[in-house]
DRENRO-652212 format. One line per field, with one value per residue (C-alpha): x, z, y. Coordinates in steps of 0.2 Angstrom, whole numbers, plus 5000, padded with zeros to 4 digits. Layout:
BEGIN
xx	X,... $
zz	Z,... $
yy	Y,... $
***
This chain:
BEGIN
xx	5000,5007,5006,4991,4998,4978,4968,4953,4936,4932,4943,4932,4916,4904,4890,4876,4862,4866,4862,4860,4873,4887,4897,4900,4902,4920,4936,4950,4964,4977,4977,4992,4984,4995,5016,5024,5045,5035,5028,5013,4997,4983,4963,4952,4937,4922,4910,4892,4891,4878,4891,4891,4910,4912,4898,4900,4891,4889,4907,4905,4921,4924,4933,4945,4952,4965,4983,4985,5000,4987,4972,4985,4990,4972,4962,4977,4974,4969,4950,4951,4954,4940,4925,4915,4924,4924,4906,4899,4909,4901,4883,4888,4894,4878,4866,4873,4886,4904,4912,4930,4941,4959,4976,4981,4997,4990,4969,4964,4978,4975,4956,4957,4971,4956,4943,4955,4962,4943,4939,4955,4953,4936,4934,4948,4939,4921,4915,4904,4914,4898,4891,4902,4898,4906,4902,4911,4908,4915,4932,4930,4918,4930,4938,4923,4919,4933,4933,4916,4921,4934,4922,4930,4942,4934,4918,4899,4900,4882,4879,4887,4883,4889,4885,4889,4902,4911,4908,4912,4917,4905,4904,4921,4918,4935,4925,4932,4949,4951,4944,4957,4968,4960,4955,4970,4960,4963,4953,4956,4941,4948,4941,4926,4910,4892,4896,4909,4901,4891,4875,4865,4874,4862,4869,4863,4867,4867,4863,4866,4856,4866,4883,4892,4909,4911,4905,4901,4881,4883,4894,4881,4867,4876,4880,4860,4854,4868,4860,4842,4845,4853,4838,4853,4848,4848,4843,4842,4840,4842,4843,4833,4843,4859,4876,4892,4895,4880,4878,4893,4890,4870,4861,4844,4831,4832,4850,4845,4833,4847,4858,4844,4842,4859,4859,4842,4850,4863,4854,4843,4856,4866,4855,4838,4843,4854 $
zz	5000,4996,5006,5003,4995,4991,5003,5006,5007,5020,5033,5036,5032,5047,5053,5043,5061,5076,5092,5102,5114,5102,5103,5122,5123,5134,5125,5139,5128,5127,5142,5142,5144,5137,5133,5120,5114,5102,5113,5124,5115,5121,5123,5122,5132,5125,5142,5141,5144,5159,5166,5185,5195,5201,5194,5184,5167,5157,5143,5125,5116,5097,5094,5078,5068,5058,5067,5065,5053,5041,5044,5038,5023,5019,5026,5030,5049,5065,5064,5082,5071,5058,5056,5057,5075,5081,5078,5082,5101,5100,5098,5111,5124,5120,5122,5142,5138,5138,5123,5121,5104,5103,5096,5093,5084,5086,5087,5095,5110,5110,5112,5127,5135,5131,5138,5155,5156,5157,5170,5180,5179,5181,5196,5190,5170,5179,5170,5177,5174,5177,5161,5146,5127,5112,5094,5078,5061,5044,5046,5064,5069,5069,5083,5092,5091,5099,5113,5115,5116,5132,5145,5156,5157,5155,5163,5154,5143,5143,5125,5106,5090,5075,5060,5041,5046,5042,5056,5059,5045,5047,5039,5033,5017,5021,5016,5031,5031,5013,5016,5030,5019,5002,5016,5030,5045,5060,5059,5078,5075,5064,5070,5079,5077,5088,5103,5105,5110,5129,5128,5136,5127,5117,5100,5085,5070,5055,5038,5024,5010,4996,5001,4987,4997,4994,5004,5018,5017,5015,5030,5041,5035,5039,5057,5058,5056,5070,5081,5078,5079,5097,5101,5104,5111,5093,5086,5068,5054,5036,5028,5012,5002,5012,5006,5014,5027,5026,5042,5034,5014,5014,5018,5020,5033,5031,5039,5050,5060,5059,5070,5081,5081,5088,5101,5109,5108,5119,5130,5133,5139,5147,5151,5155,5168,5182 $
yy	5000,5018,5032,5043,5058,5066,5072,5058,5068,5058,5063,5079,5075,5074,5065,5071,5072,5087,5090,5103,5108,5100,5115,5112,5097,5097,5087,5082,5075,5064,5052,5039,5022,5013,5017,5005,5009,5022,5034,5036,5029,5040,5043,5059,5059,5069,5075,5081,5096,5098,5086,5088,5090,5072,5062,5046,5047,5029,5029,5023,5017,5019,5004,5006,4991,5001,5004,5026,5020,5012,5022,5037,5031,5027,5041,5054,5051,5043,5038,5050,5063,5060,5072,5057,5052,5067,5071,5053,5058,5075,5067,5054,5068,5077,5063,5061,5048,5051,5045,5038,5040,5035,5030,5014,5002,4986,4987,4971,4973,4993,4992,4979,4992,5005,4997,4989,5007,5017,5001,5005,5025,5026,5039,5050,5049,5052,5035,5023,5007,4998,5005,5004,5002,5002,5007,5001,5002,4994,4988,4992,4978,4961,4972,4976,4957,4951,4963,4957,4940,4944,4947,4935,4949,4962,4960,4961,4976,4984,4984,4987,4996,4986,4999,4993,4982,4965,4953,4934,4921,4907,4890,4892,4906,4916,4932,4942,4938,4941,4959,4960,4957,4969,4984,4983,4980,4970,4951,4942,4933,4920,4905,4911,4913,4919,4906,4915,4931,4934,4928,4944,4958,4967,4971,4985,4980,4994,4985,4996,4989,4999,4995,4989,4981,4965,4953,4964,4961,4944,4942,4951,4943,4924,4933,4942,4924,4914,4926,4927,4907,4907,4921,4934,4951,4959,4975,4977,4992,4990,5008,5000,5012,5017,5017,5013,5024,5032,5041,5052,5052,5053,5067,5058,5059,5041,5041,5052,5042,5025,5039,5042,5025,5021,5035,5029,5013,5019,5028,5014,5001,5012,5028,5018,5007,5014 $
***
């Protein structure tokens, strides 16, 4: 893969739903949470911004599946540092729910350090440990996955979103790691498959019916049916006429509500029951 030497439209482009209050939400940067031979790999947290002084809010982590050296030469820079990131935390933070972006080298071993690190740090981060979700999306998702499936060491994690995202290779197609290997991403869930996930975690899965990558529908529709065939806690959208990525390319009051869809989702299982 070559550097990327153009600009990619995507890096700036936002999420195409707002909030309210977006502007103050507050951003507390660069927390070390985890020091490699590199340097300091670091998070930012995104507070609400009727936040009170010492109160814990419920954290949403945006799991990432590209190392920053990767996702730069692909999209010009960390995911963090995406519009769509940053305004996907900005929505969070305005919805009552902290959100967590960071940097990473190795995805799978970074988000576990994330997620350990925001368990570890909770009063000093004003997180409710007990309360934690995450949020994926495209390439994204296999990580999400796996840190799902570590919840003997990380404790039951309340809920996930899973939007337009490759999942799980089942029955033994090989359509994940060969996208691994076309797109870049991280794939640690060679060899599993739903069993391997925790029973009771509800999961939102984002279908875009219009997305053209290869094998990506195909691959969520094998993993909608595992779960709807072990009764799973699943929620699922199919934007009929969405794209790829399109809570950031399509301006549509059709991608609008899937994005209000998510947040209530969110609020729900880790808002609605204190």
């Amino acid at each position: 893969m070559s550097p990327n030497t153009e600009p990619n439209p995507l890096v700036t482009k936002r999420v195409v739903y707002s909030l309210p209050q977006l502007e103050e939400v507050r951003i507390d940067r660069d927390h070390a949470y985890r020091t490699t031979d590199k340097g300091a790999l670091t998070l930012d947290v995104y507070y609400p911004p009727n936040a009170l002084a010492g109160a814990r809010a419920p954290a949403v982590v945006f799991v990432t599946g590209y190392s920053d050296p990767v996702a730069r030469q692909i999209f010009g820079c960390a995911l963090k540092d995406m519009g769509s990131y940053v305004s996907w935390a900005q929505l969070t933070a305005a919805s009552e729910m902290v959100a967590i972006t960071y940097t990473n080298q190795d995805p799978a071993a970074d988000a576990l350090a994330v997620v350990r690190y925001v368990r570890d740090n909770a009063a000093a981060l004003s997180v409710d440990e007990t309360r934690l979700g995450l949020w994926s999306c495209s390439g994204n998702v296999p990580v999400a996955l796996s840190v799902l499936m570590q919840e003997a060491v990380l404790q039951r994690l309340r809920c996930a979103v899973l939007a337009y995202g490759y999942t799980l290779d089942q029955d033994g197609t090989g359509a994940i790691a060969e996208a691994a290997r076309r797109f870049g991403f991280a794939n640690p869930c060679a060899r599993k498959s739903v069993d391997d996930l925790p029973r009771e975690t509800p999961l939102f899965v984002a279908r875009a019916g219009r997305d053209q990558t290869p094998g990506l529908n195909e691959a969520i529709d094998r993993f909608i049916t595992e779960c709807l065939a072990r009764n799973r806690p699943l929620t699922l959208v199919n934007h009929a006429e969405g794209p790829h990525a399109f809570d950031v390319v399509d301006d549509s009051p059709a991608s609008r509500e899937v994005i209000q869809q998510i947040l209530e989702f969110l609020r729900f299982n880790l808002l609605g029951s204190r």
